[in-house]
N, CA, C, O and CB atoms as a CASP TS submission, in Angstrom:
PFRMAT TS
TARGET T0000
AUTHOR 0000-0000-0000
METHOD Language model
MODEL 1
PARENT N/A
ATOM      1  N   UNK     1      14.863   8.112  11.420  1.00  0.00           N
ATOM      2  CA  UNK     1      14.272   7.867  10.117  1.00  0.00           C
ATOM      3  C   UNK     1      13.133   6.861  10.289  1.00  0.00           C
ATOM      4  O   UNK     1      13.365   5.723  10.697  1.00  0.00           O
ATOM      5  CB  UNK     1      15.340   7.348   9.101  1.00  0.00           C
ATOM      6  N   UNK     2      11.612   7.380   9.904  1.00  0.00           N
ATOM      7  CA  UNK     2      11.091   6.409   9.762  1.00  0.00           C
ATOM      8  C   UNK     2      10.635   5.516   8.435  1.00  0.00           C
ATOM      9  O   UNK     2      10.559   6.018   7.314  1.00  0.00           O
ATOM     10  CB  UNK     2      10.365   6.707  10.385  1.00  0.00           C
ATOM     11  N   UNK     3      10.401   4.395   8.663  1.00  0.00           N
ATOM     12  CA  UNK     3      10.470   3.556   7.172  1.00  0.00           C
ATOM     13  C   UNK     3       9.003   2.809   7.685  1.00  0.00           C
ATOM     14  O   UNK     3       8.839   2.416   8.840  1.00  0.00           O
ATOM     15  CB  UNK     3      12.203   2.230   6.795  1.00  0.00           C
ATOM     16  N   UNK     4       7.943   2.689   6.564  1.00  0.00           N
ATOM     17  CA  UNK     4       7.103   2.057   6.388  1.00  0.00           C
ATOM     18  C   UNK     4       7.237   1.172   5.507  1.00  0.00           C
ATOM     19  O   UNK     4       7.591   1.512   4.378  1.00  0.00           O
ATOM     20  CB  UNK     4       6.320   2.621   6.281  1.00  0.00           C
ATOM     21  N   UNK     5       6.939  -0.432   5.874  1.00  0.00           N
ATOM     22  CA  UNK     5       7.289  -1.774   5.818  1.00  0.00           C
ATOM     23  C   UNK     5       5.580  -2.204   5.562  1.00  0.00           C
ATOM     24  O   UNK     5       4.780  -2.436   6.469  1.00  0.00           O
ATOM     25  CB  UNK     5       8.225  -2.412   7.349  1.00  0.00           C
ATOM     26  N   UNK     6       5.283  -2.234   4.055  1.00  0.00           N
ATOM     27  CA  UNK     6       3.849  -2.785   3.204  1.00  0.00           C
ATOM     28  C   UNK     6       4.047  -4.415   2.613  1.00  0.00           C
ATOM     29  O   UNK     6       4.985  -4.789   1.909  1.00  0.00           O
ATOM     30  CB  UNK     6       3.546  -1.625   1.614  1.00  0.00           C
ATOM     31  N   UNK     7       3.329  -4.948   2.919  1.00  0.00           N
ATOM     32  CA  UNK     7       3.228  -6.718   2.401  1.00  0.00           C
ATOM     33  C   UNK     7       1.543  -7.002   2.454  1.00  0.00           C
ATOM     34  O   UNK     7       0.644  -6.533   3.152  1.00  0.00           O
ATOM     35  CB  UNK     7       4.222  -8.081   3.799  1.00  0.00           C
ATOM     36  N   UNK     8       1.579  -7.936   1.441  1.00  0.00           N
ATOM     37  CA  UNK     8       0.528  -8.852   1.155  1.00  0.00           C
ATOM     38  C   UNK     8      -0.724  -8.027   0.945  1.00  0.00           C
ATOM     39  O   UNK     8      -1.650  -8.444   1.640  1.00  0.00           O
ATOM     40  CB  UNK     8       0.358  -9.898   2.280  1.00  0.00           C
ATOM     41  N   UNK     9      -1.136  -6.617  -0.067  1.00  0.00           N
ATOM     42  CA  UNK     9      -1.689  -6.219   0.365  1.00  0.00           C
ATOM     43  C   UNK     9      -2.764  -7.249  -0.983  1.00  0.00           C
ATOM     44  O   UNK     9      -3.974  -7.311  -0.764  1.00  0.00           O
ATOM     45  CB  UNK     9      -1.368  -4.731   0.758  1.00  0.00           C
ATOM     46  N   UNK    10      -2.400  -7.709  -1.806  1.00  0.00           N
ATOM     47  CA  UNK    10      -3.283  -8.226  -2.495  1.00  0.00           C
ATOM     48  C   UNK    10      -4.814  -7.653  -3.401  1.00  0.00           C
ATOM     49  O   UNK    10      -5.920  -8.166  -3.568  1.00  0.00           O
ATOM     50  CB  UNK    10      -3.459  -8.977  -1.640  1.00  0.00           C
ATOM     51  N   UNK    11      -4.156  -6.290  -3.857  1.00  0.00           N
ATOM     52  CA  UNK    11      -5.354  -5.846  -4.389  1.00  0.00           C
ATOM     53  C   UNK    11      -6.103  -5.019  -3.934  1.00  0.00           C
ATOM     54  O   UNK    11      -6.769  -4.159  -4.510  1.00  0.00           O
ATOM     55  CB  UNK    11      -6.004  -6.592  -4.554  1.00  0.00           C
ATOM     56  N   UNK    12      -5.973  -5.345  -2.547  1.00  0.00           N
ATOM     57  CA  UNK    12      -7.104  -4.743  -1.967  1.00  0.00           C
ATOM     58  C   UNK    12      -7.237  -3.366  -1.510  1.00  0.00           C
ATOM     59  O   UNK    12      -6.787  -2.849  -0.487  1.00  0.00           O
ATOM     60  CB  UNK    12      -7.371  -5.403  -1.023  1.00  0.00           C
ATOM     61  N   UNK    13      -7.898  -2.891  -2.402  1.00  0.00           N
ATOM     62  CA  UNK    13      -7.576  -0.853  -2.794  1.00  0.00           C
ATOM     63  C   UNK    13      -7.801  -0.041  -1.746  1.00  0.00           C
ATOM     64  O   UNK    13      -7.224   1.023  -1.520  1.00  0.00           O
ATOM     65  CB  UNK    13      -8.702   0.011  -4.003  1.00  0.00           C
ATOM     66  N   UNK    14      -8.603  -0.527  -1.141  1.00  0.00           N
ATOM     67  CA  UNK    14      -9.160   0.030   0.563  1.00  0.00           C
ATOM     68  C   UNK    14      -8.330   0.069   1.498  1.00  0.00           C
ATOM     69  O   UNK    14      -8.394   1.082   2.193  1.00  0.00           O
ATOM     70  CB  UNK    14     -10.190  -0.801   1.307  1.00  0.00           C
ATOM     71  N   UNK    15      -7.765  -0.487   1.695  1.00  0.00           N
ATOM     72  CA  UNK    15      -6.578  -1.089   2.567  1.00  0.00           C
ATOM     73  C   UNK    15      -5.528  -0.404   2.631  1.00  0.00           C
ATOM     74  O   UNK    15      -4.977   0.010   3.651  1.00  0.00           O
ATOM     75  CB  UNK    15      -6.101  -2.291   2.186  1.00  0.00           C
ATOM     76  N   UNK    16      -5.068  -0.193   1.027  1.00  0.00           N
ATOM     77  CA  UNK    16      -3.649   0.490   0.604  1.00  0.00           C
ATOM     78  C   UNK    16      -3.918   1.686   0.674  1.00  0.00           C
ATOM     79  O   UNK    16      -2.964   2.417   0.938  1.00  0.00           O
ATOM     80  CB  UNK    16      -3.020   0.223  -0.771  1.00  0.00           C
ATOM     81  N   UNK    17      -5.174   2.288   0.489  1.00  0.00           N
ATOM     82  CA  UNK    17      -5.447   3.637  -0.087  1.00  0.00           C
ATOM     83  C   UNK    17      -5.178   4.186   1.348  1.00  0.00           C
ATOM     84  O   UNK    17      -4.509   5.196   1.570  1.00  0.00           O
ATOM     85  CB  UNK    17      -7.060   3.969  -0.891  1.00  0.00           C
ATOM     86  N   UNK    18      -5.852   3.305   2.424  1.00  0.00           N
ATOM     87  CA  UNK    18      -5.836   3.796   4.231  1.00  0.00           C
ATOM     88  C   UNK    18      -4.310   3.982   4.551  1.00  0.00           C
ATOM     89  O   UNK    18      -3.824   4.890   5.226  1.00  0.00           O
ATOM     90  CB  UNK    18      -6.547   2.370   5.519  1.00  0.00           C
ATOM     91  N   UNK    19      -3.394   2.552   3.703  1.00  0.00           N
ATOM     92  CA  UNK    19      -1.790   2.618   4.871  1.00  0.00           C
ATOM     93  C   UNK    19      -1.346   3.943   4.273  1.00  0.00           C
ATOM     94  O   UNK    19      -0.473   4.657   4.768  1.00  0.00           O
ATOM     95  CB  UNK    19      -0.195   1.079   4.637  1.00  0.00           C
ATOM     96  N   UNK    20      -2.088   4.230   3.066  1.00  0.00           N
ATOM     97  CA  UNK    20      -0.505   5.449   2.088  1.00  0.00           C
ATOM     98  C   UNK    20      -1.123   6.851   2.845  1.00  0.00           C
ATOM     99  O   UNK    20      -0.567   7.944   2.948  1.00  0.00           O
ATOM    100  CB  UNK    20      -0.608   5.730  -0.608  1.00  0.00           C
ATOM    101  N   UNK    21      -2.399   6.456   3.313  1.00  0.00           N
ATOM    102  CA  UNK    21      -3.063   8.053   4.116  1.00  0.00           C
ATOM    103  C   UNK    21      -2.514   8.067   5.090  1.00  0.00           C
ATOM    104  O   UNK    21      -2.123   9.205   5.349  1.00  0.00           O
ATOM    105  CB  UNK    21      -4.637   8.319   4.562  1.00  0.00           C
ATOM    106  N   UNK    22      -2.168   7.086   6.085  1.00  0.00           N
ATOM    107  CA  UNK    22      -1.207   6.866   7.311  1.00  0.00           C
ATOM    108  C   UNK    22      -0.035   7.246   7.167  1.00  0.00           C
ATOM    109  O   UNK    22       0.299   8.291   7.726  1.00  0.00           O
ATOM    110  CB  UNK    22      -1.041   5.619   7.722  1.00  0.00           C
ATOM    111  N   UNK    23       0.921   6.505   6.379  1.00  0.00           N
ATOM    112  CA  UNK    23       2.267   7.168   5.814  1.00  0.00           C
ATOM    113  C   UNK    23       2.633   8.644   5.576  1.00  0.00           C
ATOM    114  O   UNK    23       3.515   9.344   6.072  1.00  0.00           O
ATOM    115  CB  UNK    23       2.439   6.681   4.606  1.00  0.00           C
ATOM    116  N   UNK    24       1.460   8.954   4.450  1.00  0.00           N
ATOM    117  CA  UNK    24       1.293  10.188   4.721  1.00  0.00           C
ATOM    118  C   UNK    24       1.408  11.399   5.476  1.00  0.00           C
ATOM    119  O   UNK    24       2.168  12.363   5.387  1.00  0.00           O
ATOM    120  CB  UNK    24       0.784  10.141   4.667  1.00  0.00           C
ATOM    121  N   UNK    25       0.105  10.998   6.529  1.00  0.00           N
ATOM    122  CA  UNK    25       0.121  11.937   7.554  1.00  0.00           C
ATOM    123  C   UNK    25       1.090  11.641   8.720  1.00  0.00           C
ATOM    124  O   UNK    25       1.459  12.317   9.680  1.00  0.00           O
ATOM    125  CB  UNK    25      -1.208  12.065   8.039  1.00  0.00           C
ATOM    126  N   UNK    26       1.281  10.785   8.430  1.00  0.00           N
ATOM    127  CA  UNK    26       3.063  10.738  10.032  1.00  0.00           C
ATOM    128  C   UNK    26       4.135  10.944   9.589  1.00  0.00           C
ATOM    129  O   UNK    26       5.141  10.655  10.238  1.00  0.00           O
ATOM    130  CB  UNK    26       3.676   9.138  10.938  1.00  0.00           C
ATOM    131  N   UNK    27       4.194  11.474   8.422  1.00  0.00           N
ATOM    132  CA  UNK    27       5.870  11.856   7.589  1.00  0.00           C
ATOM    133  C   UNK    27       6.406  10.677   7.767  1.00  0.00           C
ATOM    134  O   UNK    27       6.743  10.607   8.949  1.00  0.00           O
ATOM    135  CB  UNK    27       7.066  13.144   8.289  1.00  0.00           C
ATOM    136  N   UNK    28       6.728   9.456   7.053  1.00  0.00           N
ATOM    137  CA  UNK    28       7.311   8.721   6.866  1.00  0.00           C
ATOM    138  C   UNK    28       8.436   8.862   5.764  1.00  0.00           C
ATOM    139  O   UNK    28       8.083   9.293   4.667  1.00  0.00           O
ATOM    140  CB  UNK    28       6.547   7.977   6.825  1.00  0.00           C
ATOM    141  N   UNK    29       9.426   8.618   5.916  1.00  0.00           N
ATOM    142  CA  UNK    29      10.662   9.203   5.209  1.00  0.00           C
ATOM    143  C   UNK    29      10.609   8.215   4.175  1.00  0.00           C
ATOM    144  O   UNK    29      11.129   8.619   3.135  1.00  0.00           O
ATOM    145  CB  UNK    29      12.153   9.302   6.059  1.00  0.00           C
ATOM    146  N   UNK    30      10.199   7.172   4.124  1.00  0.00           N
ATOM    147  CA  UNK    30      10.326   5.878   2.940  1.00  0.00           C
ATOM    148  C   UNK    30       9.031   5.003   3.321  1.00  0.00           C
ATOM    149  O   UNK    30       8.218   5.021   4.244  1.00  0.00           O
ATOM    150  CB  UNK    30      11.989   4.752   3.103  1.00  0.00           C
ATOM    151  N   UNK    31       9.295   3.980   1.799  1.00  0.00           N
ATOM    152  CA  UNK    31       8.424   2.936   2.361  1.00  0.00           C
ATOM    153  C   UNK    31       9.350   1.612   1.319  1.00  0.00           C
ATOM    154  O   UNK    31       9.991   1.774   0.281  1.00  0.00           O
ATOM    155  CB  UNK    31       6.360   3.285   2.009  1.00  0.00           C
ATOM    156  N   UNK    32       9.013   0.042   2.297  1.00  0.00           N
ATOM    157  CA  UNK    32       9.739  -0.710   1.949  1.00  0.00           C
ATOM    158  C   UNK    32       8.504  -1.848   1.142  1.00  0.00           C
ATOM    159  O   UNK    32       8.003  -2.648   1.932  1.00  0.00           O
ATOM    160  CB  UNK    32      10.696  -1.113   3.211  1.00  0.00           C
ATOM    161  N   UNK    33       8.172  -1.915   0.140  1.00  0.00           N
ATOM    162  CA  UNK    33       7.567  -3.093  -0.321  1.00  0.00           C
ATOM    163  C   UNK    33       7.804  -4.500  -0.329  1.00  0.00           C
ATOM    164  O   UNK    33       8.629  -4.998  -1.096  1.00  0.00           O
ATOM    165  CB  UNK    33       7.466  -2.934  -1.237  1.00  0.00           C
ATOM    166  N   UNK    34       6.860  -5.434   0.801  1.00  0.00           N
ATOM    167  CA  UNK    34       7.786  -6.870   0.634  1.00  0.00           C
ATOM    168  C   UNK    34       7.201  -7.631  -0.497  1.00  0.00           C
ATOM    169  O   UNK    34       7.983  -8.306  -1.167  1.00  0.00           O
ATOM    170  CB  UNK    34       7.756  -7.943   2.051  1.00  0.00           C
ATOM    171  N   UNK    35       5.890  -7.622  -0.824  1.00  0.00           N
ATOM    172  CA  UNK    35       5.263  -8.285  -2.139  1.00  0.00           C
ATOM    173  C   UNK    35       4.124  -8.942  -2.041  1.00  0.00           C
ATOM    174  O   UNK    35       3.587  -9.022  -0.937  1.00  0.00           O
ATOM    175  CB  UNK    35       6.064  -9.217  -2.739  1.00  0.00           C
ATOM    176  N   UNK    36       3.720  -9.352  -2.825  1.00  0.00           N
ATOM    177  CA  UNK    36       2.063  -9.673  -3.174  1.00  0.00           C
ATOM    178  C   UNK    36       1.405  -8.609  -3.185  1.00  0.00           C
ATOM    179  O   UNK    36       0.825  -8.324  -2.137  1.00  0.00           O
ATOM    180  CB  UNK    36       1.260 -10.554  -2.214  1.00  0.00           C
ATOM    181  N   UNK    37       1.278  -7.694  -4.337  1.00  0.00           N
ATOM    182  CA  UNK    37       0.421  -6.322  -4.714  1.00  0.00           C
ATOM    183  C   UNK    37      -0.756  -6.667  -5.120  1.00  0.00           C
ATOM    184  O   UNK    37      -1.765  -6.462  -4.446  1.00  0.00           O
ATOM    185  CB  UNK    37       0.972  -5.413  -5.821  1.00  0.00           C
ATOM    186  N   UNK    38      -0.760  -7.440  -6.700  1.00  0.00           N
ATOM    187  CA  UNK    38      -1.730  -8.021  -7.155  1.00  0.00           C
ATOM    188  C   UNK    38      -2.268  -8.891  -6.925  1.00  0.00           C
ATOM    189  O   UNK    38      -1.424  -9.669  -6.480  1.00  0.00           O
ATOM    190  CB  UNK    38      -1.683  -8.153  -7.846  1.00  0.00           C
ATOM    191  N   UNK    39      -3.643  -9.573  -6.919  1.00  0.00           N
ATOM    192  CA  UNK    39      -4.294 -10.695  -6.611  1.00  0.00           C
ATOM    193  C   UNK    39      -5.505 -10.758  -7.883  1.00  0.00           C
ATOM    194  O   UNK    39      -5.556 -10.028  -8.873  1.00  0.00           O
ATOM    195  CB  UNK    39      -4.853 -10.598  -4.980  1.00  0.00           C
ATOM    196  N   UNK    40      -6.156 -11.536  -7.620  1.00  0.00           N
ATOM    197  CA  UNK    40      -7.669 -11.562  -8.271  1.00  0.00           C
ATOM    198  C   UNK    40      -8.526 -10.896  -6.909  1.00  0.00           C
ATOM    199  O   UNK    40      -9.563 -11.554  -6.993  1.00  0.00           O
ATOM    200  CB  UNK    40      -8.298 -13.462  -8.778  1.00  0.00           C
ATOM    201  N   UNK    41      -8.642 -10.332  -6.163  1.00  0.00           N
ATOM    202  CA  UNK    41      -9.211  -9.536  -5.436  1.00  0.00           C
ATOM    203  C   UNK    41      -9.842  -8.080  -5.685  1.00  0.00           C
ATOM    204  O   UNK    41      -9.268  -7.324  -6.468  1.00  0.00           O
ATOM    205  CB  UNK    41      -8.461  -9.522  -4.698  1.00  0.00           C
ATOM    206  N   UNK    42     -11.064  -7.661  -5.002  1.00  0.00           N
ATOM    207  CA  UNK    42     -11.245  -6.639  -5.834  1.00  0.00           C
ATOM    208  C   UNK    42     -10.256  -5.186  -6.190  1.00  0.00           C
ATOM    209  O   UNK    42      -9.245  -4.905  -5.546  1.00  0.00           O
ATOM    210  CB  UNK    42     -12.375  -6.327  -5.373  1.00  0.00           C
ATOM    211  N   UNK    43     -10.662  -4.564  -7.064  1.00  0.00           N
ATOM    212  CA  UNK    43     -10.049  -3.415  -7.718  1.00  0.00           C
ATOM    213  C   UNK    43      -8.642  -3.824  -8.092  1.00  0.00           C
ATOM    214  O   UNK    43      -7.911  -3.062  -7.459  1.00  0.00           O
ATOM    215  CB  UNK    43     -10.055  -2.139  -6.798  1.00  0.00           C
ATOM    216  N   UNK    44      -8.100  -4.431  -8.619  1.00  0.00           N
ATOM    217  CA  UNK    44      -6.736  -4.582  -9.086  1.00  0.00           C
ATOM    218  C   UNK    44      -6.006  -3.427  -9.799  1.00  0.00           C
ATOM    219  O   UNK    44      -4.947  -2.880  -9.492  1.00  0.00           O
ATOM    220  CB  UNK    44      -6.734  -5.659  -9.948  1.00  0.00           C
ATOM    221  N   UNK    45      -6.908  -3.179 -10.910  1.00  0.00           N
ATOM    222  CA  UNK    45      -6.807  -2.145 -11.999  1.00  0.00           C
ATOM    223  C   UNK    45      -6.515  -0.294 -11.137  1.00  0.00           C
ATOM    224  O   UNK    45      -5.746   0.665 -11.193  1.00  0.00           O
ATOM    225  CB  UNK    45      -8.602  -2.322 -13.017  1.00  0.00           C
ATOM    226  N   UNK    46      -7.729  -0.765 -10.427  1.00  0.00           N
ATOM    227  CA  UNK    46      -7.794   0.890  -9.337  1.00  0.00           C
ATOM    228  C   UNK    46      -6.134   1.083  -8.854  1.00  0.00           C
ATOM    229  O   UNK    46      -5.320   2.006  -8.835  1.00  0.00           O
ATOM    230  CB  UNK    46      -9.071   0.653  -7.371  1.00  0.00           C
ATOM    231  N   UNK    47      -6.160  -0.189  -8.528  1.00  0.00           N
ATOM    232  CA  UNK    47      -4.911  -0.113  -7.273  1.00  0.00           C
ATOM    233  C   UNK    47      -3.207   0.312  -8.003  1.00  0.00           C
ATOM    234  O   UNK    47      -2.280   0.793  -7.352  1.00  0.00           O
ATOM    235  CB  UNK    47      -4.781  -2.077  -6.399  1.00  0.00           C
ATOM    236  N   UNK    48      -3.181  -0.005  -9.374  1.00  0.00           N
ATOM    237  CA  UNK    48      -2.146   0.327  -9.930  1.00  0.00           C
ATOM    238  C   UNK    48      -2.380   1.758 -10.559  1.00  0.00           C
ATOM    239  O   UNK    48      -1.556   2.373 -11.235  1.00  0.00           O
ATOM    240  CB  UNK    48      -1.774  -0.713 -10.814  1.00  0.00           C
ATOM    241  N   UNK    49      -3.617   2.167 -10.224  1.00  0.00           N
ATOM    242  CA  UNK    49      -3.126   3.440 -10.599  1.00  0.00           C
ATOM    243  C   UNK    49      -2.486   4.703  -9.124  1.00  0.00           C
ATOM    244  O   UNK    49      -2.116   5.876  -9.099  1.00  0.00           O
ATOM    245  CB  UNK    49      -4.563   4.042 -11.495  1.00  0.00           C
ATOM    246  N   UNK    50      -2.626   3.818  -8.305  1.00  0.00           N
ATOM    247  CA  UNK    50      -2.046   4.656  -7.074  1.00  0.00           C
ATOM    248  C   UNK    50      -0.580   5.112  -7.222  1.00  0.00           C
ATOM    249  O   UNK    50      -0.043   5.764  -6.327  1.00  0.00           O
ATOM    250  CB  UNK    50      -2.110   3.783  -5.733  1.00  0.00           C
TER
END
């Protein structure tokens, strides 16, 4: 089983948009959120709509 393990991404929409395309394409069976999603960093708004 693989598990993808996301932290501190802080907003930053570029970043997240790349790990969930990674996850994605390697079949990852889960993913574990440790925290800090939001920030004052750019796209906040973008990023919750993922």
């Amino acid at each position: 089983m693989k598990i993808a393990l996301l932290a501190d991404i802080h907003s930053n929409y570029v970043a997240l948009e790349a790990c969930l395309h990674y996850i994605d394409s390697n079949h990852f069976d889960g993913i574990v959120f440790l925290g800090d999603y939001i920030s004052d960093c750019p796209y906040p708004q973008k990023k919750l709509n993922l």
